[in-house]
N, C-alpha and C positions, 0 to 999 in steps of 0.2 A: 189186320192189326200189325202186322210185319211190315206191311207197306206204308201206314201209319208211321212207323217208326223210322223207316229207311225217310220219310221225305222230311221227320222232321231233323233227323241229323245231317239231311243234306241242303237245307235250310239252315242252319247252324254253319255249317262250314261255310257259306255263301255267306252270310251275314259275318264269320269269321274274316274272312278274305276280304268283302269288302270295308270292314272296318280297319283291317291293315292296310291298307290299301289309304284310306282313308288318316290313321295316322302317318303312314310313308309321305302324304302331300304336303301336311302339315310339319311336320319333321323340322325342315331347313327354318320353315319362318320360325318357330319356336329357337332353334339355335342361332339364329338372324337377334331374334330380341334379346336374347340374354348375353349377345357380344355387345348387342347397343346398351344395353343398362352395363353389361362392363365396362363398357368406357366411357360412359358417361359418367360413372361411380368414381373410375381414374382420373378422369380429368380434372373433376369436383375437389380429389384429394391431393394431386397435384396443384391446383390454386389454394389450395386450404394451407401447403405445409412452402409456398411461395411468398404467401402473405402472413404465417409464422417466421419464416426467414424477415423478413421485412422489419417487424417487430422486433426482430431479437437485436436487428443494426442497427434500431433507435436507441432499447435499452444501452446497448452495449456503447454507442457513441456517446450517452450521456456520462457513463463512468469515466469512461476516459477521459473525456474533458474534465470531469472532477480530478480523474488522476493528475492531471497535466498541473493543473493549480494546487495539488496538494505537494506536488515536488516543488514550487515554487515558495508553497507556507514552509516545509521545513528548510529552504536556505534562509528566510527571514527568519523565522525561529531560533535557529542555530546564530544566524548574525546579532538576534538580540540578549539570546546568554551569552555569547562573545563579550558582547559589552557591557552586559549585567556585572561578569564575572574581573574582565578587565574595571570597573568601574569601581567594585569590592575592595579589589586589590590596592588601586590608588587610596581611594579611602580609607583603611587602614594602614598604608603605611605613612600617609600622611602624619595618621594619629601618630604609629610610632616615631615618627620625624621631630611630630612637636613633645611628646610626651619626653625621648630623647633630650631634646632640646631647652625645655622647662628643667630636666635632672642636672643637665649639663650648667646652664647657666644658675643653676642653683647652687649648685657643688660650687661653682666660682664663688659665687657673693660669699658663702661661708668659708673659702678658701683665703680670700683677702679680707675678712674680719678677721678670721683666727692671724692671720701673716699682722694685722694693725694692733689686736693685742698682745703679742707675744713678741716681739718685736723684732730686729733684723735676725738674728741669734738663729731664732726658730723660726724664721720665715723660709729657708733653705727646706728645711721638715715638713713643714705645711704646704708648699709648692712639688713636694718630689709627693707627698699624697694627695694633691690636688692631680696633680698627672697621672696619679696610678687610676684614680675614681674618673676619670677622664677616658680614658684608654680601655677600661670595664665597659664605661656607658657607651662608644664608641663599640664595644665587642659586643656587646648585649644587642644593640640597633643591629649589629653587620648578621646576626644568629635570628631575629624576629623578621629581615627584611629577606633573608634566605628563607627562612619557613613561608612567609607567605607568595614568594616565587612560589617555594615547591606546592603550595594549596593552588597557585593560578595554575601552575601546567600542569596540575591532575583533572582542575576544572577542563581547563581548555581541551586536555585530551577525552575526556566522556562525553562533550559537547561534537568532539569530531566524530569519536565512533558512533554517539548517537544517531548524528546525523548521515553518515553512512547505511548503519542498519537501514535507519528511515529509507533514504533514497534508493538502499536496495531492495528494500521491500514493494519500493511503487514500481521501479523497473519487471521485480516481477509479475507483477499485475499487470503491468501494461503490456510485456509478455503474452502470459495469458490471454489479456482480452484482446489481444490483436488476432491469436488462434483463433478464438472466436469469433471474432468479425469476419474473418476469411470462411470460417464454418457458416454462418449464418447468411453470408453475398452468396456460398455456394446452394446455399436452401433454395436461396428467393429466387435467384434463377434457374432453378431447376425444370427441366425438359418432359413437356408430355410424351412421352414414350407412343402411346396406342399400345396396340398387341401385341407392341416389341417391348413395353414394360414390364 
């Protein structure tokens, strides 16, 4: 019975040993495969985040082309309230020109009816008030043609800072997306390492 037992533990150790034995050979090819599926796993995600890079310098290159021609709509933009606003301005002083112009020459016709009825006597009186209504109409134009200066150069000037904001707004985008595109070349060419990754 004792001996019985001695052989089966030493059976047991023999089958212990040579199963060590057994995994020790095995050993390396098992760490052999799990460095090949490492890097094949890196290499798979190194072409994944190369070909992300890639993508991103498409997106990124179509913005900017948009950027490029959005700085070019707001000079046209801004050229065209330039001239909106320039164009306002003639046309109403026009108006006041002529409107001016119809008071003026009206104050005359009633200026030399009243000097035809009244006759030489009081045509002195009716000429130094014909002057005076002259020199009003005259002052009144010189005060409407000044106000609407000052409406064009308030125009003019919200049209340039407009257009400042705008273009510095695209600059900084374009900014931006130039970081980015330097970020996104440096994705796509990015370097399989191996086990130096």
């Amino acid at each position: 019975m004792v001996g019985t037992a001695a052989a089966t533990a030493a059976t047991a150790a023999t089958g212990a040993a040579a199963g060590g034995g057994l995994l020790a050979a095995i050993n390396p090819y098992i760490g052999i495969a799990q460095l090949g599926i490492g890097l094949l796993t890196s290499m798979s995600g190194t072409k994944a985040e190369q070909a992300a890079g890639r993508r991103k310098m498409g997106y990124i290159g179509e913005q900017q082309a948009m950027l490029e021609g959005a700085g070019q709509q707001v000079g046209e933009l801004a050229g065209m309230k330039t001239e909106l606003a320039t164009d306002v301005y003639g046309t109403d002083l026009s108006r006041s020109m002529f409107q001016t112009g119809q008071d003026l020459y009206g104050l005359t016709r009633q200026g030399q009816s009243a000097a035809a009825q009244t006759g030489f006597a009081r045509s002195q009186q009716v000429e130094t008030q014909m002057q005076r209504g002259t020199e009003a109409g005259v002052q009144q134009f010189g005060f409407q043609r000044q106000g609407l200066q000052d409406v064009l150069g308030q125009k003019l000037m919200d049209i340039s800072e407009w257009e400042g904001a705008e273009q510095g707004r695209i600059q900084s985008e374009q900014s931006r997306l130039k970081y980015e595109m330097e970020e996104a070349q440096a994705q796509s060419k990015k370097k399989f390492l191996g086990i130096f990754g």
